[in-house]
C-alpha positions as CSV (number, residue, x, y, z in Angstrom):
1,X,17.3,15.7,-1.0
2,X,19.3,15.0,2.0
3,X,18.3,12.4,4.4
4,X,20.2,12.5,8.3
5,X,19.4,9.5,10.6
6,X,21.3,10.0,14.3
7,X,22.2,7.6,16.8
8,X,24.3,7.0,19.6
9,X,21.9,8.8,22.5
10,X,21.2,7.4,25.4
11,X,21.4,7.6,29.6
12,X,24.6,8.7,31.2
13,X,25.4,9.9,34.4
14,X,26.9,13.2,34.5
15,X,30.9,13.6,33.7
16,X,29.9,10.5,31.3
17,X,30.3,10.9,27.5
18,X,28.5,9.8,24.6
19,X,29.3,9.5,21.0
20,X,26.7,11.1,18.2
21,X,26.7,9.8,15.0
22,X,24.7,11.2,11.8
23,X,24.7,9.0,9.0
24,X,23.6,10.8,5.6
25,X,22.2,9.9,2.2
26,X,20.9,11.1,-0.9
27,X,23.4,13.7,-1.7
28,X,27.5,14.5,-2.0
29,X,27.8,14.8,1.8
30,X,31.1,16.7,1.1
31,X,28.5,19.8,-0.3
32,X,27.2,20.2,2.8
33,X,27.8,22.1,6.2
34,X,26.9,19.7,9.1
35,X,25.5,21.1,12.6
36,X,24.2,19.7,15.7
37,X,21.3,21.0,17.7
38,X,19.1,20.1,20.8
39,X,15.9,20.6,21.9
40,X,14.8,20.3,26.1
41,X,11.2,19.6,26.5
42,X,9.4,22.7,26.8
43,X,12.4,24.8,25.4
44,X,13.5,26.0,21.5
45,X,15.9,24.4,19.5
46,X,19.7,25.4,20.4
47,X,22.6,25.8,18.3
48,X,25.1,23.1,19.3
49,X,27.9,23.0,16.6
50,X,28.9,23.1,13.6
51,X,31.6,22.0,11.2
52,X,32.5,22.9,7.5
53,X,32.6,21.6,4.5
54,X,36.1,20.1,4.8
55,X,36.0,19.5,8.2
56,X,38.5,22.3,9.0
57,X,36.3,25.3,10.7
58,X,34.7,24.0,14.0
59,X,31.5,26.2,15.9
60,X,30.4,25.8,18.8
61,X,27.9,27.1,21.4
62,X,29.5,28.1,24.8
63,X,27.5,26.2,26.6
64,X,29.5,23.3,25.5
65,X,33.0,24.6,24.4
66,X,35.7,22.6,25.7
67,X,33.3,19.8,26.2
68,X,31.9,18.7,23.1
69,X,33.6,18.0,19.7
70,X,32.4,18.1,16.1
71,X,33.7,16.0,13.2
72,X,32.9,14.7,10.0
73,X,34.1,11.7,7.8
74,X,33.0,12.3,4.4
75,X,34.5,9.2,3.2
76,X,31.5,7.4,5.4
77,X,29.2,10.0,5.0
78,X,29.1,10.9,8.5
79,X,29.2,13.2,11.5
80,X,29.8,12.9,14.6
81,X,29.6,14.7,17.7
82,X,31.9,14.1,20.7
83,X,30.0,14.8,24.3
84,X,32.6,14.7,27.0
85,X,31.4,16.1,31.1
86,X,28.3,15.4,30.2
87,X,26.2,17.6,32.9
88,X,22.1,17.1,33.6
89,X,21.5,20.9,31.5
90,X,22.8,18.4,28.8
91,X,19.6,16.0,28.6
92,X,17.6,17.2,24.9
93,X,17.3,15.4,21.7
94,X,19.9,16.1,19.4
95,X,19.4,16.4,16.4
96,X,21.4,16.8,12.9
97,X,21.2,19.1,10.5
98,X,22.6,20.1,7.1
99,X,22.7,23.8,4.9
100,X,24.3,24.6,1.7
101,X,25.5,27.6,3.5
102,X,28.0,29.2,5.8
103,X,28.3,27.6,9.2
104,X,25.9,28.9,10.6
105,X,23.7,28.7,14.3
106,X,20.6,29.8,12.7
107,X,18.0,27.4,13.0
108,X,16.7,28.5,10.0
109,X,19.7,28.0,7.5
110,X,19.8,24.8,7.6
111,X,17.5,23.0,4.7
112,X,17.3,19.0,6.5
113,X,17.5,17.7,9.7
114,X,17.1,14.2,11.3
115,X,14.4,12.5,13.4
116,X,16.7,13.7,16.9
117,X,18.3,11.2,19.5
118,X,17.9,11.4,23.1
119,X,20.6,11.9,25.3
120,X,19.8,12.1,29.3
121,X,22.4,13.3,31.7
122,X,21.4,11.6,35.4
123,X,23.1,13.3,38.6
């Protein structure tokens, strides 16, 4: 089992950034493809990003291409995801999420997830 604990949300006015961290345990975090999701009250979980095994292939949804940036650090079992022009559409919980699979933006591929972080965008 895999367990993912984020941190790093919080309240920004837009253009602002934020730093995501996901900090994992109980398994080789190397095994694993990392991705990010978010979830806006009253709306399904979205596909964020995602990032290989070696850290090598990058995904990302176009909502927030050019904006945001996924990375990992398997040497401190970590992820991260990089939040630059924040806007107010940006204001979910995040949450992190791992699969033994491809990267992938199916929900449904990936086997853990975290307990989510809240980021709010102000104008």
């Amino acid at each position: 089992q895999v367990q993912l604990v984020e941190s790093g949300g919080g309240l920004v006015q837009a253009g602002g950034s934020l730093r995501l961290s996901c900090a994992t345990s109980g398994r080789t975090f190397s095994s694993y493809v990392m991705g990010w999701f978010r979830q806006a009250p009253g709306k399904e979980r979205e596909f964020v990003a995602a990032v290989s095994w070696s850290g090598t292939s990058t995904f990302y949804a176009n909502s927030v291409k050019g904006r945001f940036t996924i990375s990992r650090d398997n040497a401190k079992i970590t992820v991260y995801l990089q939040m630059n022009s924040l806007k107010p559409e940006d204001t979910a919980v995040y949450y992190c999420a791992a699969t033994t699979k491809y990267p992938t933006s199916s929900r449904g591929a990936y086997d853990y997830w975290g307990q989510g972080t809240q980021v709010t965008v102000s104008s």
